[in-house]
Every structure is written in structure tokens, then in C-alpha cells.
MIBA-770811 format. One record per atom (N, C-alpha, C, O): atom name; x, y negated, z. Coordinates in pm, 1 decimal. Each point is the difference from the previous one (the first is absolute). Last residue first. Layout:
<pt CA,<X,Y,Z>>;
...
//
This chain:
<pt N,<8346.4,-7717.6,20482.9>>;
<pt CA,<72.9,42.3,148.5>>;
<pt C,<27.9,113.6,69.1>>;
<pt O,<56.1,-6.5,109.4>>;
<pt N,<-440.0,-192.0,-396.7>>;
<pt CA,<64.8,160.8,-33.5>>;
<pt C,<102.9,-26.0,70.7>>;
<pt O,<5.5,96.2,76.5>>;
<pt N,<-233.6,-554.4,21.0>>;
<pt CA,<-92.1,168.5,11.5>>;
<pt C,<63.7,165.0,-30.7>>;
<pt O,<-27.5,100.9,65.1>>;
<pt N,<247.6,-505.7,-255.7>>;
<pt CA,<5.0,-6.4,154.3>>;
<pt C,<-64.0,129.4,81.3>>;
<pt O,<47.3,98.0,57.6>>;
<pt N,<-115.2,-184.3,-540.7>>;
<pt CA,<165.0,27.6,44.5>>;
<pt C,<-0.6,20.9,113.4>>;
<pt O,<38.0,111.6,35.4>>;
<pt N,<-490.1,-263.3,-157.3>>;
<pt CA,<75.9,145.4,-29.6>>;
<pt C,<128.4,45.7,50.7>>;
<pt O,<23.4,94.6,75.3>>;
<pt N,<-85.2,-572.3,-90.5>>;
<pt CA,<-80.8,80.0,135.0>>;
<pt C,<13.3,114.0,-14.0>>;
<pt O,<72.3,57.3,81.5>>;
<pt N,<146.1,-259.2,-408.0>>;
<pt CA,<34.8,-16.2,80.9>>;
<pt C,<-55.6,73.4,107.0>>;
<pt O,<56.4,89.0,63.6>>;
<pt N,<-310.4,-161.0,-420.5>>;
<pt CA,<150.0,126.8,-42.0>>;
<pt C,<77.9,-46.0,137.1>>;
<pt O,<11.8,112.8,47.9>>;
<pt N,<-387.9,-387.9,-38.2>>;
<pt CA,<-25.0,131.6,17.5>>;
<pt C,<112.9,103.2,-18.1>>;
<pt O,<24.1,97.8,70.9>>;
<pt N,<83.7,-544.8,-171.4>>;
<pt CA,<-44.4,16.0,94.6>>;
<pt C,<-38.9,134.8,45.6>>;
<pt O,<76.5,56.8,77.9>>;
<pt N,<-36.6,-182.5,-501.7>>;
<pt CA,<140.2,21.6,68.8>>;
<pt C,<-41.2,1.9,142.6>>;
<pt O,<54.8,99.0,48.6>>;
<pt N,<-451.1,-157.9,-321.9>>;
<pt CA,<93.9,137.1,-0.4>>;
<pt C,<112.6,7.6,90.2>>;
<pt O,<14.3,86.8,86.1>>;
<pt N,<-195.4,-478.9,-95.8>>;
<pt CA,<-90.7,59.6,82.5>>;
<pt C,<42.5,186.2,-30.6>>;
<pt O,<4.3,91.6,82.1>>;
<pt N,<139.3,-481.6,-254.0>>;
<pt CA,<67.3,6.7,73.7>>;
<pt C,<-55.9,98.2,114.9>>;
<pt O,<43.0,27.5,112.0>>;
<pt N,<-156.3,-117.4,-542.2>>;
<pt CA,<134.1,83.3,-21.0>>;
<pt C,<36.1,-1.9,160.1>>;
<pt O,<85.6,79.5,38.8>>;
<pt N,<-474.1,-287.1,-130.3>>;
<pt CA,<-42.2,137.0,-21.7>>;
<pt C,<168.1,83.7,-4.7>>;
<pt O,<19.3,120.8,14.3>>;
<pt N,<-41.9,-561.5,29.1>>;
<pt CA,<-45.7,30.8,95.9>>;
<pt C,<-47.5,117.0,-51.2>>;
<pt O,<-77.0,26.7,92.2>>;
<pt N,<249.8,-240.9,-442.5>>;
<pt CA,<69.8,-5.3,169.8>>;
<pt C,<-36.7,98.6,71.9>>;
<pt O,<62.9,105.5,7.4>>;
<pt N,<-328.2,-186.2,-358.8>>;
<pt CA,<70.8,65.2,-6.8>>;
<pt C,<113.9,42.6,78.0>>;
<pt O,<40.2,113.9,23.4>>;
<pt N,<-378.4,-454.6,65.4>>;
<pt CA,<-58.5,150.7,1.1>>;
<pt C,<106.6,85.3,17.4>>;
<pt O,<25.6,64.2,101.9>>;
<pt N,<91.8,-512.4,-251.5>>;
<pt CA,<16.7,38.7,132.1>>;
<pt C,<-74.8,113.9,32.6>>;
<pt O,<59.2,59.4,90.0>>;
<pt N,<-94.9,-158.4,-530.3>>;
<pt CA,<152.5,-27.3,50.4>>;
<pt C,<-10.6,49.9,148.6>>;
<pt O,<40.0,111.8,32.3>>;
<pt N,<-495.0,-209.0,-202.1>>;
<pt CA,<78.0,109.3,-53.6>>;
<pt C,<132.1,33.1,73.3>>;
<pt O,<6.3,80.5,92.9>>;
<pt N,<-138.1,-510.0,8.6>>;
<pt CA,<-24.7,121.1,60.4>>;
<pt C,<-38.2,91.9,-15.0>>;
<pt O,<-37.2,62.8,99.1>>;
<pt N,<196.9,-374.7,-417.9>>;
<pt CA,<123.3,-1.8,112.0>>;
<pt C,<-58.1,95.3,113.3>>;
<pt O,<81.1,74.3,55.2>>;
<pt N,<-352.8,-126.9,-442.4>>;
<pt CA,<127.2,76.8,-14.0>>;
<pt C,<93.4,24.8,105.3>>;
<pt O,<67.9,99.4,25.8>>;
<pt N,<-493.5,-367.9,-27.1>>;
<pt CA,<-24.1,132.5,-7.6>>;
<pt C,<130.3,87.3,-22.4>>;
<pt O,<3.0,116.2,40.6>>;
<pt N,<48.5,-578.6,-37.3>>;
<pt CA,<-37.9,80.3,143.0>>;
<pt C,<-7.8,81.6,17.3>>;
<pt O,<52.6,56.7,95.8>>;
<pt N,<-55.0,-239.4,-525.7>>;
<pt CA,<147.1,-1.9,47.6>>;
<pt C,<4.3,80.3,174.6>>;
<pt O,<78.7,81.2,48.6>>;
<pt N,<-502.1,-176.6,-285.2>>;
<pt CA,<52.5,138.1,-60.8>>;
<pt C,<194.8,-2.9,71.1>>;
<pt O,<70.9,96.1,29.9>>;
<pt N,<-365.3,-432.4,77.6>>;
<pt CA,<-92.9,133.3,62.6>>;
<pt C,<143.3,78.3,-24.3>>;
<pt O,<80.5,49.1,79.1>>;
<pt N,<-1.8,-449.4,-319.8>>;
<pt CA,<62.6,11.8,142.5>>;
<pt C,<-91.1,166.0,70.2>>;
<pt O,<68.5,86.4,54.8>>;
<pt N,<-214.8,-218.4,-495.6>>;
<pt CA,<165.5,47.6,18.4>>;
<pt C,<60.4,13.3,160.3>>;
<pt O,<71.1,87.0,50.3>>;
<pt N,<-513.9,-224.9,-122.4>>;
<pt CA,<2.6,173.5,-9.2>>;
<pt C,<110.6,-8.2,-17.8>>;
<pt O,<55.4,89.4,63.9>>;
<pt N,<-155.0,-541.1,41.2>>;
<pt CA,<-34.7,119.7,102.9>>;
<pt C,<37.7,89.4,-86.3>>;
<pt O,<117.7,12.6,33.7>>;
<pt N,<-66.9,-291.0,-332.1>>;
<pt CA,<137.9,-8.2,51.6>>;
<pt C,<-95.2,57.8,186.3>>;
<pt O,<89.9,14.8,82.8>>;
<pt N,<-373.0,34.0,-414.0>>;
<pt CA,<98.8,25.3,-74.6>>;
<pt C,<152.5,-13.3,103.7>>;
<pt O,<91.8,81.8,4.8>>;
<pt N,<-494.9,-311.2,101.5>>;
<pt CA,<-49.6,161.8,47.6>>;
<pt C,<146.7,59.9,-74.1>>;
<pt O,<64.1,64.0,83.3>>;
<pt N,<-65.7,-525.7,-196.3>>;
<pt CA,<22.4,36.2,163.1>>;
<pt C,<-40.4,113.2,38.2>>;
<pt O,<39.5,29.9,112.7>>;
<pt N,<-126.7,-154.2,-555.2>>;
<pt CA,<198.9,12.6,11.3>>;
<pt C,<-2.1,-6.2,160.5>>;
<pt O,<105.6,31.7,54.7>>;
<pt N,<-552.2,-39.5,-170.4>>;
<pt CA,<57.1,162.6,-81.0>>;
<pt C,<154.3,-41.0,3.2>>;
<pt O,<82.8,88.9,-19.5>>;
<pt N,<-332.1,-446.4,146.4>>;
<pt CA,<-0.2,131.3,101.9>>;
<pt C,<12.6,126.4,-41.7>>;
<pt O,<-12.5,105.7,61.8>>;
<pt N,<115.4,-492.6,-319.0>>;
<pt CA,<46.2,-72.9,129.3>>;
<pt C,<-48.2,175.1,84.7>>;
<pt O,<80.9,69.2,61.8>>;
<pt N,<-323.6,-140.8,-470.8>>;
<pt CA,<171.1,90.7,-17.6>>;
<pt C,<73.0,-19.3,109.7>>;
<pt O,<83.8,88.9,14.7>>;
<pt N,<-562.5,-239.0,58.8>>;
<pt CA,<13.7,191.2,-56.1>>;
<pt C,<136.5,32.7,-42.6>>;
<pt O,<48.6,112.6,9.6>>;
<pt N,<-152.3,-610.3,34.9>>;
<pt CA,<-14.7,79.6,135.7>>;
<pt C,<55.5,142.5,-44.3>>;
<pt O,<116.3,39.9,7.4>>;
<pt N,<-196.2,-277.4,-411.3>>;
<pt CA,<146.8,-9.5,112.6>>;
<pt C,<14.6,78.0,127.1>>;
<pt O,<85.9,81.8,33.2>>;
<pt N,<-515.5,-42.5,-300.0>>;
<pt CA,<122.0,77.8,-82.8>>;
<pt C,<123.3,-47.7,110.3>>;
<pt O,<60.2,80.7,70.9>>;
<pt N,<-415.2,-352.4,76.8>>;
<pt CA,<-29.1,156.3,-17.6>>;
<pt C,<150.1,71.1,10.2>>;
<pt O,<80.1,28.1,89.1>>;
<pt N,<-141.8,-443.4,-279.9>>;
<pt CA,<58.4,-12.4,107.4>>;
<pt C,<4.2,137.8,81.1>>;
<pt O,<104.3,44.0,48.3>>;
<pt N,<-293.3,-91.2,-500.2>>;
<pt CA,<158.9,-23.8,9.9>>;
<pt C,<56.8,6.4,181.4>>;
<pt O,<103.8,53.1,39.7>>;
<pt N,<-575.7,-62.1,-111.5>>;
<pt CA,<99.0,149.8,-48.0>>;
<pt C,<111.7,-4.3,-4.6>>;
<pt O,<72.7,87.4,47.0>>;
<pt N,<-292.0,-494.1,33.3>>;
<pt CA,<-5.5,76.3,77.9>>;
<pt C,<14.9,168.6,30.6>>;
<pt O,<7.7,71.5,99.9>>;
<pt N,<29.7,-376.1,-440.3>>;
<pt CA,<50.4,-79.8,72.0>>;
<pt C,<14.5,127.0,118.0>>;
<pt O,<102.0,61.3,31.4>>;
<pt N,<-419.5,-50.4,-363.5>>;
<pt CA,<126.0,75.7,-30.0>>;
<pt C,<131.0,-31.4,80.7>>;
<pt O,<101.8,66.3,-19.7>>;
<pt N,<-509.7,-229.2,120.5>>;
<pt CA,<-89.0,101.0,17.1>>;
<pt C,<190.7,119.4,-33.8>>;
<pt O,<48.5,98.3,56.0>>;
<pt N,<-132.3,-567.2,-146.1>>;
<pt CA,<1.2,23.4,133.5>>;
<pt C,<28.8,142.6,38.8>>;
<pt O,<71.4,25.0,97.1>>;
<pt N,<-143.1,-165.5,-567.7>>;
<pt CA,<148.9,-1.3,58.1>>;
<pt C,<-10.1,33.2,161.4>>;
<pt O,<82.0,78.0,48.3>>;
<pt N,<-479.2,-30.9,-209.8>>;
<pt CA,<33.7,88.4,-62.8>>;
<pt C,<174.0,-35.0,58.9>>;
<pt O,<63.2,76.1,73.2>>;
<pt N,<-367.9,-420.5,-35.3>>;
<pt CA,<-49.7,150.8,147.0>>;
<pt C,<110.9,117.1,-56.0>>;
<pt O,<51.0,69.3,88.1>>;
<pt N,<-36.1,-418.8,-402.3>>;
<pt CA,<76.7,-67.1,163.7>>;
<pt C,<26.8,135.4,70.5>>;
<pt O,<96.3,64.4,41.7>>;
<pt N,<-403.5,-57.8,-458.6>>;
<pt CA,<191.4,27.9,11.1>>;
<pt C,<65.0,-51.6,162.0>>;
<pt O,<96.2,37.6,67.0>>;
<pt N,<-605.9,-88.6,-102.3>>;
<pt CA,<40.7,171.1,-56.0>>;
<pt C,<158.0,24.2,35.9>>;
<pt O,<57.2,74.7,79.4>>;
<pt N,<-239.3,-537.0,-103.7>>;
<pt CA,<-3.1,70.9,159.4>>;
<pt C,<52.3,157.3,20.1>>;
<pt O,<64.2,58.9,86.9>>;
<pt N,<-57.1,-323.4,-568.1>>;
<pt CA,<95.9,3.7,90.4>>;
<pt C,<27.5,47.9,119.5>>;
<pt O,<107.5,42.5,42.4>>;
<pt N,<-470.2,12.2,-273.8>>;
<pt CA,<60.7,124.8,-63.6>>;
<pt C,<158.7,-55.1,95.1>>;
<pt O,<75.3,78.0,58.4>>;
<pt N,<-480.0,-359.5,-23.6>>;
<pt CA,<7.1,153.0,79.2>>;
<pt C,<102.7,101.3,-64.1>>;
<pt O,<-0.1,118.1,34.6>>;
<pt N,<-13.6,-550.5,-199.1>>;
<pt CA,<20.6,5.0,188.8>>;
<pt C,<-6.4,129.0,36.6>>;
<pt O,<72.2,61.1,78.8>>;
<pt N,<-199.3,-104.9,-566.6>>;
<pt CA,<138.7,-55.8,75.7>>;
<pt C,<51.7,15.1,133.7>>;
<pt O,<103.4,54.5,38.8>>;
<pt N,<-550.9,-5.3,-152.7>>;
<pt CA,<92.4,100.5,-35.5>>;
<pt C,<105.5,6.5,12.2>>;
<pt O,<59.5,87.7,62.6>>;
<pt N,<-295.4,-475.1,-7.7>>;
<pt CA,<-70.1,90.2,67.3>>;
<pt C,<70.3,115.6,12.4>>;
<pt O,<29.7,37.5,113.4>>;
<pt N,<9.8,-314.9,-459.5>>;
<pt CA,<78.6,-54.9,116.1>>;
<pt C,<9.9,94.2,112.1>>;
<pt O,<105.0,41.2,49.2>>;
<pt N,<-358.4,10.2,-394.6>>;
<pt CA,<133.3,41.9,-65.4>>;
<pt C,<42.6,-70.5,142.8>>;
<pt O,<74.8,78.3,58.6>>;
<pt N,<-515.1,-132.4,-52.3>>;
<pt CA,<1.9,114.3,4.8>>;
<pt C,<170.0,36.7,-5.9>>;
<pt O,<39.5,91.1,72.8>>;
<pt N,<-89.9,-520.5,-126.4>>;
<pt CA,<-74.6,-2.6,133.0>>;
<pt C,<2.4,214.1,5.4>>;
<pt O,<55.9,53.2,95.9>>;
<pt N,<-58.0,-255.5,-566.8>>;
<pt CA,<133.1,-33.3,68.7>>;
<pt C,<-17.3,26.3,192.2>>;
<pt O,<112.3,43.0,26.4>>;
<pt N,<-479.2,-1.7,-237.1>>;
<pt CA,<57.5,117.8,-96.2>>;
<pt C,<154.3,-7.1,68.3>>;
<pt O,<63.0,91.0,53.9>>;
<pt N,<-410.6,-396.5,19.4>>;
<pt CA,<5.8,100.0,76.6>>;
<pt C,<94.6,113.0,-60.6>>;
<pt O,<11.1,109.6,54.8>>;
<pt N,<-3.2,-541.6,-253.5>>;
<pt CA,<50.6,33.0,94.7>>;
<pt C,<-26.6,85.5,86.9>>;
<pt O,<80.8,8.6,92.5>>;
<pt N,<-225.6,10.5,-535.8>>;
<pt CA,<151.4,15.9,45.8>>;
<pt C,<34.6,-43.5,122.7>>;
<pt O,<99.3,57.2,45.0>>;
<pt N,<-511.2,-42.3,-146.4>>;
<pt CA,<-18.7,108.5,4.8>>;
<pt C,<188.7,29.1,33.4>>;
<pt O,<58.2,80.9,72.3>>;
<pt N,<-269.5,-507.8,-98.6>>;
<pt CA,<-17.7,43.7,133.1>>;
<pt C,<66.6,183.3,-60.8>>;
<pt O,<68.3,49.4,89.7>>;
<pt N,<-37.6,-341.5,-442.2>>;
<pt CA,<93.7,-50.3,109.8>>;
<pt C,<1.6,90.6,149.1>>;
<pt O,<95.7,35.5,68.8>>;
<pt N,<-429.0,36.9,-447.2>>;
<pt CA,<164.0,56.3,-5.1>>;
<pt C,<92.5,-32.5,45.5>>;
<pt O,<105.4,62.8,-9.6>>;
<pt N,<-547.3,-225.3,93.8>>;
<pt CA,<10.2,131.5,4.2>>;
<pt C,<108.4,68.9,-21.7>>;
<pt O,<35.2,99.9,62.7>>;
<pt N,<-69.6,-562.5,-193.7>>;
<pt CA,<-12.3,12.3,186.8>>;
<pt C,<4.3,173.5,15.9>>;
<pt O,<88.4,45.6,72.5>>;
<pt N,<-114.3,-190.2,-484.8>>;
<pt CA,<111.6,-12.6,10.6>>;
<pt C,<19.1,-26.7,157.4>>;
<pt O,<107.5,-14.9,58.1>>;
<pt N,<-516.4,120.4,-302.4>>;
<pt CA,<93.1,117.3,-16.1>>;
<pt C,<161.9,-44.0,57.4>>;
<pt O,<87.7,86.0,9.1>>;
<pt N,<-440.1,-420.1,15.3>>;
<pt CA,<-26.2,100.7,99.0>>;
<pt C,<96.8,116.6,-17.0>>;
<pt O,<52.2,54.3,97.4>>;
//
């Protein structure tokens, strides 16, 4: 009888370890899935920080060239007036 009892007790014993097994593997899968999916995350997030990155250089290249043309146009808007003056004192 003691040797049916220590058969059954090991195989529930083995049946519990199995048991564990599976679940600690379901654990690592969900867990690679889970890192799988940060990794993929993390890519997206540098793909749109080097495309917002190459928008603000171009913003900022824009922002200069109509700076640039302000400046124009504010010189031309003096010379203009010194002119009208000119004309006006006549």
C-alpha cells in the first residue's frame, strides 16, 4: 500500500511540476509578446521623432527665409517712403 501511495503522491507531485511548467512558460511567451511589442513601440516613436525632426528643420528653414523676406520688405518699405517724402518736400 505504501508503495501505491508513493507512486500516486509522485505522480501528482509530477502533474503539479508540469502544471507549473506550462504556466511559467505561458508567463515567458506573454512576457516576450508583451516585449515584442515595446520593441515595436520604441521603433514607431524613433520613425516619428526623425519625421517631426526633419518638419522642425524645414519649419525652421521657412521660418528664416520669411524672416529674410520681412527684411526686404521692411527695407523696401523705408526706401519707398524716403522717396515719397522726397517727392512731397518738392
Amino acid at each position: 500500500m505504501s508503495g501505491d501511495t508513493t507512486l500516486k503522491d509522485a505522480i501528482g507531485r509530477l502533474g503539479k511540476a508540469v502544471e507549473a511548467l506550462e504556466a511559467a512558460a505561458e508567463d515567458r511567451l506573454e512576457k516576450e509578446r508583451d516585449f515584442a511589442e515595446a520593441e515595436a513601440e520604441v521603433q514607431r516613436m524613433g520613425a516619428d521623432r526623425a519625421r517631426l525632426a526633419q518638419e522642425i528643420d524645414k519649419s525652421e528653414a521657412r521660418a528664416e527665409r520669411l524672416a529674410e523676406v520681412n527684411r526686404e520688405v521692411s527695407r523696401r518699405l523705408v526706401a519707398a517712403m524716403e522717396t515719397i517724402r522726397a517727392v512731397l518736400d518738392r
